[in-house]
C-alpha positions in Angstrom: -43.9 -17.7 26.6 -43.6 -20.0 23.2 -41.9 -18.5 19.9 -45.6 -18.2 19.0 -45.8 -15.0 21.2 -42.3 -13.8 21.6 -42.2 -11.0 19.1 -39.0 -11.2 16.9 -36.7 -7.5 16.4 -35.2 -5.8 13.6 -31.8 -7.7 14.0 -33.4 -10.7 13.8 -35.7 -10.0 10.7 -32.4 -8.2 9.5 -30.0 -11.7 9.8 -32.8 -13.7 8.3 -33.0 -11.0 5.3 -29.1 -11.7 5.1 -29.2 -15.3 4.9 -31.7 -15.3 1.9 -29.2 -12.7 0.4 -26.5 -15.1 0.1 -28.5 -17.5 -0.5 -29.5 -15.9 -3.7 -26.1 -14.9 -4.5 -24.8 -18.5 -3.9 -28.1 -19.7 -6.0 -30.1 -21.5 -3.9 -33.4 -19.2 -4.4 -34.2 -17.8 -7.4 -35.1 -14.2 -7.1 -38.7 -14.7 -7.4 -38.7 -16.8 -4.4 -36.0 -14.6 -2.5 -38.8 -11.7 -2.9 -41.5 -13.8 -1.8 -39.7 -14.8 1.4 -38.3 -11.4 1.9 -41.6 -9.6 2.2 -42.7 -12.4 4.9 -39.8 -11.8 6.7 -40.0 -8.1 7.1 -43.8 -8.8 7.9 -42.9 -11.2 10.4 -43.9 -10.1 14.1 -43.1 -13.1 16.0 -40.2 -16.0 15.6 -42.9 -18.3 14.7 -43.5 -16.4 11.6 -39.5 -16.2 11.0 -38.8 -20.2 11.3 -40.1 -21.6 8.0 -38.1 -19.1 5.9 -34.6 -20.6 6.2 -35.5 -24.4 6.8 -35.1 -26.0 3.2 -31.9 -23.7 2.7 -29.0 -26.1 2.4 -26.4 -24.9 4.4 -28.5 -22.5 6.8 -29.4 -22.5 10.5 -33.1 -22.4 11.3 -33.3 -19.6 13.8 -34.6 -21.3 16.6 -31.4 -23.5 16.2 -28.8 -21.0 15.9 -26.6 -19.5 18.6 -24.8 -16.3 19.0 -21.6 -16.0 19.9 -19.7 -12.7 21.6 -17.6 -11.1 19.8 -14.2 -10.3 20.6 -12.2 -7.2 21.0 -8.9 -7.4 18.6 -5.8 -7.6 19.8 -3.4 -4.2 19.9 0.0 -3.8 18.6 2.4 -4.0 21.2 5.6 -2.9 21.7 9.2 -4.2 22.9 8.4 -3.0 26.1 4.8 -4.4 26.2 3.5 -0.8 25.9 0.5 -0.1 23.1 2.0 1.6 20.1 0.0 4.9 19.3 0.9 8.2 17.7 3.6 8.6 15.0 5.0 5.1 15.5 2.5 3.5 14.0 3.1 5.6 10.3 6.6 6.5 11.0 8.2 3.2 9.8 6.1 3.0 6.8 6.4 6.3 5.8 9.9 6.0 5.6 9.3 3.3 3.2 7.3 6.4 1.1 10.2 8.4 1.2 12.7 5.5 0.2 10.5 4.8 -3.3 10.4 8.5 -4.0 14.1 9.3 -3.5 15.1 5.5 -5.6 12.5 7.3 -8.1 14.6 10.6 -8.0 17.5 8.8 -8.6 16.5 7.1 -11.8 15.0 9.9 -13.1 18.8 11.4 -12.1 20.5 9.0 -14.3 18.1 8.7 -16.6 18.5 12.4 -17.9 22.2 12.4 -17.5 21.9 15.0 -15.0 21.5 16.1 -11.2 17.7 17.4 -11.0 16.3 19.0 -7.7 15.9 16.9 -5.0 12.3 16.7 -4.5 12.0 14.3 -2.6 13.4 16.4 0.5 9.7 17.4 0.8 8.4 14.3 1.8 10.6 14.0 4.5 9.1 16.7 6.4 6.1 15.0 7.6 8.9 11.9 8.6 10.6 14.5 10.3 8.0 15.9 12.2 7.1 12.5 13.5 10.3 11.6 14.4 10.5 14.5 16.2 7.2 14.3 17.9 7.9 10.4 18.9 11.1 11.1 20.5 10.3 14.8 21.9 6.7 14.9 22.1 6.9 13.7 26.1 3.1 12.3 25.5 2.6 9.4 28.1 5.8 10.3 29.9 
């Protein structure tokens, strides 16, 4: 079975639609001729009808050229102990950043006024609290 039969899908009449995209963006096609090959595109049934689209395009891969490659999974946070880090210790750490700015913000505002005002910032250590709490107590995994 040639390209002339082999019926081309969605994804592939979607990843040609995407390289005349930025192709127009970048300024290769002008958007008279981006419309023009975009309708043949979505009209194409086989690859033969998708392989003249993208040849002049500087900087493009004719379809029948091009090759896909897997993807691959990202890697996940470990930790010391070569465990995946999930839960609270993931926000934990920067939280408590949170709570630093807000109480060094309390504090100026302290000074500034020439006075002790109420400690505000005491509720936004709850939810640090709570995680804390949760890490160390929470017995999940164990």
């Amino acid at each position: 079975m040639g390209r002339e039969q082999m019926r081309a899908g969605d994804g592939d009449r979607k990843a040609v639609a995407e390289q005349l995209k930025s192709a127009l963006d970048e300024g290769r096609l002008d958007l008279h001729e981006y419309d023009e090959r975009l309708q043949r595109t979505y009209a194409a049934k086989t690859y033969a009808d998708l392989d003249g689209l993208l040849d002049d395009l500087p900087g493009t891969v004719p379809v029948q050229h091009s090759q896909i490659q897997p993807a691959t999974a990202p890697a996940s946070p470990l930790t010391a102990k070569g465990q995946e880090r999930s839960g609270p210790a993931q926000w934990v750490g920067p939280y408590a950043g949170v709570v630093l700015v807000c109480t060094l913000i309390w504090l100026v505002s302290s000074v500034a006024s020439g006075e002790l005002l109420y400690f505000w910032p005491v509720w936004t250590l709850i939810p640090l609290i709570l995680g804390f709490f949760g890490q160390r107590f929470g017995g999940r995994g164990r």
